[in-house]
Structures are given as C-alpha cells and as structure tokens.
N, C-alpha and C positions, 0 to 999 in steps of 0.2 A: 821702567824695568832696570835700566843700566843704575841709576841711583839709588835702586831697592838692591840689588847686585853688588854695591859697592859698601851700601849700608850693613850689609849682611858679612861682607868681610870677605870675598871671593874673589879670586886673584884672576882675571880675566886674561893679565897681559902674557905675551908669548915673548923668547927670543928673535931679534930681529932675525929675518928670514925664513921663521920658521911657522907653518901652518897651526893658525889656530885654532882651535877645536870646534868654530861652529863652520869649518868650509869642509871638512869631512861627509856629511850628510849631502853637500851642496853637489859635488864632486858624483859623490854616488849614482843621486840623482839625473844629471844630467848624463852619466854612462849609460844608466836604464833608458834614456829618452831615444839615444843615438841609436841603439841595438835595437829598440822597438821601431825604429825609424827604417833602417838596414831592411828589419826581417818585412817590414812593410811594403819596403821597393823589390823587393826578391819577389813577393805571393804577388804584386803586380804584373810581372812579366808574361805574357800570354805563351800559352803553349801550342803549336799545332797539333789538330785535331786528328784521329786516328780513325779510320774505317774500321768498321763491323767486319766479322768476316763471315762468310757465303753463309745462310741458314742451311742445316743440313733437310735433307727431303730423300723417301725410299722413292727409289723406281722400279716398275717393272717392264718388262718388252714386252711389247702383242706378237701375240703369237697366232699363228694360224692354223684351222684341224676344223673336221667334219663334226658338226654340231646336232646332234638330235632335238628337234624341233618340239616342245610339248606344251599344250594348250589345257589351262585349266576352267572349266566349269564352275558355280555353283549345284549343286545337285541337290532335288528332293526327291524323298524314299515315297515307295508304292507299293500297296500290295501287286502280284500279279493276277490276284481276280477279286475284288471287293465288295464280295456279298452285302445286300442292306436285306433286310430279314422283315419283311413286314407283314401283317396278318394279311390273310385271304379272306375270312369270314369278321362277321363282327359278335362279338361278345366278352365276358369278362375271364380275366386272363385269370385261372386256376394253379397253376404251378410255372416255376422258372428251372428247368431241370438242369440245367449243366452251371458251374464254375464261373463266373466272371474273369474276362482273360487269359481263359485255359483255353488248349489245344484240342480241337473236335475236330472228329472225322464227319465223311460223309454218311449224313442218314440218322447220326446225333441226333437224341429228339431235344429240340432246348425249350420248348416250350408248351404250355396246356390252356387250351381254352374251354371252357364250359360246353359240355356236349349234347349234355342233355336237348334241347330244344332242336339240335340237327338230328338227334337220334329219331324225335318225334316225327321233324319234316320227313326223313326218310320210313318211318314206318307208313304214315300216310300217303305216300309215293308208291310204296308196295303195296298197300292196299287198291290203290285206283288203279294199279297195272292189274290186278286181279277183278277187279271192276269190270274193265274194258277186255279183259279176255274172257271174261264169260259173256260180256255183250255179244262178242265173235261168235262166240259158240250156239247165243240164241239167232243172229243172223242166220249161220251157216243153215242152221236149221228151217229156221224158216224159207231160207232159198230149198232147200230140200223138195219142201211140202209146194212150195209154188211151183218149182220144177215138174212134180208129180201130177199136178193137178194141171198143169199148162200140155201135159201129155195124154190126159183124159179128154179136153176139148178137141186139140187136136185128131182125135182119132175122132170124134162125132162129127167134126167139117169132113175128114176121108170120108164117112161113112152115110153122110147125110147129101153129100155132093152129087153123087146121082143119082139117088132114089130122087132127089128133087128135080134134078132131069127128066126122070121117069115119071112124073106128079107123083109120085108113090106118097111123098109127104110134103106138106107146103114149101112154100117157099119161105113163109114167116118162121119156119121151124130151122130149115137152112143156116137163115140171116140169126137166129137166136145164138146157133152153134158157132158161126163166126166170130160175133163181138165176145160171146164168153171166152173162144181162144186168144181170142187178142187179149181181153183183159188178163187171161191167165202170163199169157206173156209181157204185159207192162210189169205183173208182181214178178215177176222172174227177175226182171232187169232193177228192179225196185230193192228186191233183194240183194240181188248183186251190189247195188249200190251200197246199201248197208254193210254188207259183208268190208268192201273197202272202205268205209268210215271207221267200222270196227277196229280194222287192222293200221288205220291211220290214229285211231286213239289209242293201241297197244305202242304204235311204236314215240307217242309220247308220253306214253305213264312210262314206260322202258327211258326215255330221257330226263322226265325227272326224279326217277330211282338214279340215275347215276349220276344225275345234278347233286341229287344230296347225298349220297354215299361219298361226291369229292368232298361237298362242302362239308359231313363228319373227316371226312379222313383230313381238312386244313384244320380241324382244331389242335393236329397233335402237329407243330413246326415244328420240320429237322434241317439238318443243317444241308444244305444245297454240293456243299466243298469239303475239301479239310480246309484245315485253316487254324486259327488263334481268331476266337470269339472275342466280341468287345465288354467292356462294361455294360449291361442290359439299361437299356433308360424306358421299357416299360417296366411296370410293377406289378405286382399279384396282387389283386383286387381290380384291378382297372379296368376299366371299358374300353379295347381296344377295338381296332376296324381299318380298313384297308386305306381310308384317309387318315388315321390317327399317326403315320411317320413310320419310319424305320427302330422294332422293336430293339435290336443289337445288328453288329456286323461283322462279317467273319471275312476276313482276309487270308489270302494264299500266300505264302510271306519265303516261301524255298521253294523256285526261287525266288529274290524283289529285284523290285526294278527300281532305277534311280533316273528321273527326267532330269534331260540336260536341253537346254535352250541357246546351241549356236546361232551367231547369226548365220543369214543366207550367206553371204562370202564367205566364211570359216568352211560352211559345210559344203561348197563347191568345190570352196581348194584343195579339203579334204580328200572330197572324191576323186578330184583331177589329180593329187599327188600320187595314191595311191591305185588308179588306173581302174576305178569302181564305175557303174552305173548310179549314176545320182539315184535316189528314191529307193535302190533293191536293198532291201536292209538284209538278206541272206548272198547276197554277193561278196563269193570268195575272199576278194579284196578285201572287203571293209570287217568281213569277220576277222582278216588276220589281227586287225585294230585292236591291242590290250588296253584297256582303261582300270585303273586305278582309286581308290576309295580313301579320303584321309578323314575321320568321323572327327564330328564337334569337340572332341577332348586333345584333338590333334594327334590320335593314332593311327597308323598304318592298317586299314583294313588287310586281312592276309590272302583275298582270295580276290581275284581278277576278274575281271566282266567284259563282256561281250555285246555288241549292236545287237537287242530285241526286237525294235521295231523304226523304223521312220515314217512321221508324221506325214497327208498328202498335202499339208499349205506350207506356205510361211502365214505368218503371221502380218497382219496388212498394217497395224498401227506397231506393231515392233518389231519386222523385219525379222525372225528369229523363227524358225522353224525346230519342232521338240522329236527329240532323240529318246529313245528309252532303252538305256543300259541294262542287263540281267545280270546279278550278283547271285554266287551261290549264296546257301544262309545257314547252315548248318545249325544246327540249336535256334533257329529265331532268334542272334542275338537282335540282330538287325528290325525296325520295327516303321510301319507306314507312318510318312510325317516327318520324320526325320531329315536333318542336312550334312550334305555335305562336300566336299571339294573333290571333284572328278576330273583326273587327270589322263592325259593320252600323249606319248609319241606318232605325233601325225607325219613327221615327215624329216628326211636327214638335208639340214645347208650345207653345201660342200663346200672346204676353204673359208671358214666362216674368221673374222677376225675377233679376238677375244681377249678384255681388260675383264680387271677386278671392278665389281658393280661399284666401290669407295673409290675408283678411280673419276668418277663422272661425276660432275656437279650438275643438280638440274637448277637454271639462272631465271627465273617466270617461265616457263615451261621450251626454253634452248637447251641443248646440253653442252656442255664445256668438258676441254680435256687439257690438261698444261701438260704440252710433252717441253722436254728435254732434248737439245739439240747439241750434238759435237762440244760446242765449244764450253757447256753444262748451262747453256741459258734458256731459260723458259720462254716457251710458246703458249698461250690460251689459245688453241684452235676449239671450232664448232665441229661436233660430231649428229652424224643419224645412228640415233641406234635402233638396235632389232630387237631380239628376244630376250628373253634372261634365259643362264644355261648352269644352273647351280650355283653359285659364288660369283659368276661370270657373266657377262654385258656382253651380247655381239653386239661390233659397232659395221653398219651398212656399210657407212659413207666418212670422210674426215682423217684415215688413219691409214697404214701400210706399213707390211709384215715387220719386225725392227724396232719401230719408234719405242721409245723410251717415253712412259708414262709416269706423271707422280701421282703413288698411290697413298702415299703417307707422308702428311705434311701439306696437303694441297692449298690447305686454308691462308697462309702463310706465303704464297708466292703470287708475282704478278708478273706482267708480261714485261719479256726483257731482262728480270732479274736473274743474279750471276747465284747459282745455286751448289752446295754439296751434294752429289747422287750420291747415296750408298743402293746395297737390295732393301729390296722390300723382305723383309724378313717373314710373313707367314711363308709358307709355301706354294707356291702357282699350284703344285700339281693336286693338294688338298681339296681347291677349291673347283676342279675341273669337272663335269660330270662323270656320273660314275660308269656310264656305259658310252664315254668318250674314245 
C-alpha cells in the first residue's frame, strides 16, 4: 500500500511535529473507548434498595346492636284440601263437563257416566219392593183368616168341654175340637211368621232401591269443594271404575299452604324463644310468627302467612318435623307443587357483633378475619360466626365492639404486615338490616 501510495503520487509526509492524517481517526477512537468505559463503571455501582410502601386496605369497625334473627326454609306449595275425583260406579265415561283447569264450585257436575244400566238396576229394585209388599199384604191376610178360624175352634174346646164332662158328647169329639184349636193356632203363629219375613223382604227391596238410586245418582260426579280442577286424565269413551285411578283433582288453593321441614332443634328453639307450647300450632305465641314467601323468579310474595298446622312426629330417619304455613291466594296466583324460600323472624340477638359478610374468609371450612391494630398492622385472628343479617355476618366468638376489620383488600395482607387503613367506602348503614 505505501508503494502503491507513493506510486500514485500522494504526499503522505507531515511537518515535523505536526499530526498526520491517519492518527486523527486513532484519537477518536480511543475517546469513544474511554467514555464507554466511564459510562460502564457508573451503571456498575450498586444502589440501595427502597421499600414498598404500606398497601393501602379499607377497614371497617364492628359494631354492636340488636339483631333480628331469621331462618329460612325451602318450602313446597299445597292445596288446602286435594280432591282426587274417582268414579264410584263402573262404566263408560259419556261426557267431561267442566274446563280443564278452571275454577269449580261445589256440586260442579264434571263428569258423566252411562246411566242407562243403573236406571235399569233401579227399575228392578222397585219392582221387587212392590213384589215383596204385596207378598205382605197376602200374609197379612192370611194371618187374618188363621186368626178367624183359630177363634172358631176355640169356642168348640169352651163349648165341648163340659158337655163332655157331662157325657153329653164323647170324649173323641172333645179331643177332635182340641187339636183343631191348636192347629188353628200353629197357622196363626205361622202366619205371623210370614207377615215378618214379608216385612224383612220390604225392607230389603227398600235397600236396594237406594243402593241403586246412589249408584245412578255416582254416574253424574260433582265436584266435592271449590277449587281449580286439574287436567282430566280420564277420557270420554273410557271404561272407567273405582280401581281405574283418580279421574281429575280439585284443589283448594285460597287459602295454600306451603310445607316447611325444620329440624327438631330449629323448632324447639323456636318455641322456647318465643314462650309457645311446642306441638299447639294456634298458640298465641307462634301465631304472632310472620313468615315470608320469596317464589322461583325470586320475587317477593306480598302477602304474609301464618302457622296452619304442626305435624305429631319428627321424622325418625331425618330428624325434621313439617310445618304447614297458610298463604292467602287471592286470584290462584299461587298453585300446588310449587317452591319456594320461606322465611321468618324467630327471634331478636341482643348486642350482637356485626362485620361486612366480604370481611370473613372461609379457609377449608375456619373463618378468618385480618383485623387492624393501633399501630396499622394486621392480625389474621379466627372468628365463630352466627347468622347472616342482610349484608352483615354476626361474629359469636373472636371479636369486640371497636376492632378494625379489613374489608377491602383482604386478599392482599398477611399477618404482621404494616398496612394503609383508609374506610371502607360503601356504606355500613346500607348494608344493616332493614328493621335493625
């Protein structure tokens, strides 16, 4: 290169002392080395590390106040009387008279069976009563004529009795007049007899004339109640009969009833809170008991019920003895079959302590509460709790009036940790029951 340089005619040399043109580039270079060097040892130098500072967490204070206690049920709906409608006679079902579904009064005809053939039994029932009371009438009769004739011997025995004493006529004549009186009075008694056979046959031809005058009058079924008729599952044409099932069913539905299944301890405590007689389902006390109706759609039924009835067992394999609630029903919305969540104020806690239910972790079936203490550091204590009361947790056991709970943010702290309390921003008083 220097002799290709030299060849070419290119004047390489510099004045002495003075920088030739290729240590320029050289120069540079090694400035950039130095400075990338510099900035290399600076990002090395370690910095000390800086603390987080407190996560913030809402708290709330438990607070204390009289808690209305309320126990909720499953509940299924009842008629209050459940007609099943089944023939009394047997034969084929001629007409379906009323509605599927509609609302029958009592005495409804809903149904028609073939009459003819009961028409007939009862014609021949009145015939043999007419039978059997002219049978009567030829007894009576004939006791008559026995009677008479039993009065003609007898006067031959007075009248023969002492001329035979007197030999005035034999004595074979005597004894003739005797046995004819007797036999006139066996037919006396013979007739009698008849007479009550007769009047024993009157009064069964009179039993089965009103055997079959019931058995026409079941071909025409009416309805027993009012009510709301069911769907009919016999049909017209059918061969129906008192084994063939239940033709339809009429239910009494205003008012219904709604069975609820406490257990035995529920329904004790019940009684014992409210100062009732176990078992008297019209005992003052327990009628004061409002119960509550919230149907399958999750609305507030509007009308309040009352104890109808208490069951006499428990129940031996599920301990649950049944209640039967009475809902008025105004229109039948209400209908048998039906469920729903039956609730009741059984009983007021006094001083009950009460967090936000989001305050409480359940940890496999413990409950956790991370309270807040003076100096803002967290606690995980264990709590018992009670009941739920609206938005609200009473806690038994674990807690006192004060404590500072986190109810937002809980996920987030552990025990010991140095926390920010701000409030709990909904409202406590939103969430408190509403007749707290």
């Amino acid at each position: 290169m220097f002799r290709a340089s030299q060849s070419a005619g290119l004047n390489t040399s510099s004045p002495p002392g003075e920088p030739t043109p290729f240590m320029e580039p050289i120069r540079l270079v090694a400035a950039l080395i130095t400075a990338a060097a510099l900035f290399l040892a600076g990002c090395g130098e370690k910095k000390e590390a800086v603390a987080p500072p407190p996560p913030d967490v809402e708290v709330v204070q438990v607070t204390q106040q009289d808690v209305p206690i309320t126990r909720d049920w499953v509940g299924t709906l009842d008629g209050l009387v459940n007609a099943q409608i089944v023939a009394q006679v047997s034969g084929i079902l001629l007409k379906q008279e009323y509605a599927n579904g509609s609302y029958v009064t009592k005495g409804t005809e809903l149904f028609q069976i073939d009459p003819r053939p009961f028409q007939a039994a009862l014609d021949q029932a009145q015939g043999q009563l007419q039978q059997a009371q002219g049978k009567l009438a030829q007894a009576q009769g004939q006791l008559a004529e026995a009677v008479a004739q039993q009065g003609k011997t007898q006067l031959d025995v007075n009248r023969y009795t002492p001329l035979a004493k007197e030999s005035a006529i034999s004595q074979q004549e005597l004894d003739d007049a005797v046995q004819n009186n007797l036999a006139a009075q066996a037919s006396v008694e013979a007739n009698k007899a008849n007479i009550e056979a007769a009047k024993a046959n009157i009064d069964a031809a009179k039993a089965a004339v009103y055997n079959a005058q019931i058995n026409l009058g079941f071909t025409k079924i009416v309805a027993p109640v009012d009510g709301i008729a069911a769907i009919a599952t016999g049909q017209v044409g059918n061969l129906v009969s008192p084994q063939s099932g239940a033709l339809t069913t009429i239910s009494t539905i205003n008012p219904i009833l709604a069975n609820i299944n406490p257990s035995e301890e529920q329904y004790l405590n019940v009684a014992k809170a409210t100062g009732a007689t176990p078992g008297a389902a019209n005992d003052p006390a327990l009628q004061k008991l409002q119960f509550h109706l919230t149907l399958a759609n999750g609305s507030d039924y509007p009308h309040p019920g009352r104890i109808w009835a208490v069951n006499r067992e428990v129940g031996l394999t599920t301990g649950t003895i049944l209640v039967q609630i009475s809902f008025p029903n105004p229109g039948n919305v209400l209908r048998p079959g039906g469920f729903g969540v039956i609730s009741s104020v059984v009983t007021v806690q006094k001083g009950a302590l009460l967090i936000p239910q989001r305050a409480v972790s359940d940890v496999q079936g413990s409950y956790l509460v991370a309270v807040v203490g003076g100096d803002n550091k967290v606690s995980i204590v264990p709590v018992k709790v009670g009941t739920k009361a609206g938005l609200l947790w009473v806690i038994d056991d674990g807690l006192k009036p004060g404590d500072r709970v986190v109810a937002e943010g809980i996920q987030k702290v552990k025990d010991g940790m140095q926390v920010n309390p701000k409030p709990y921003s909904p409202d406590i008083e939103k969430a408190r029951p509403a007749n707290s």
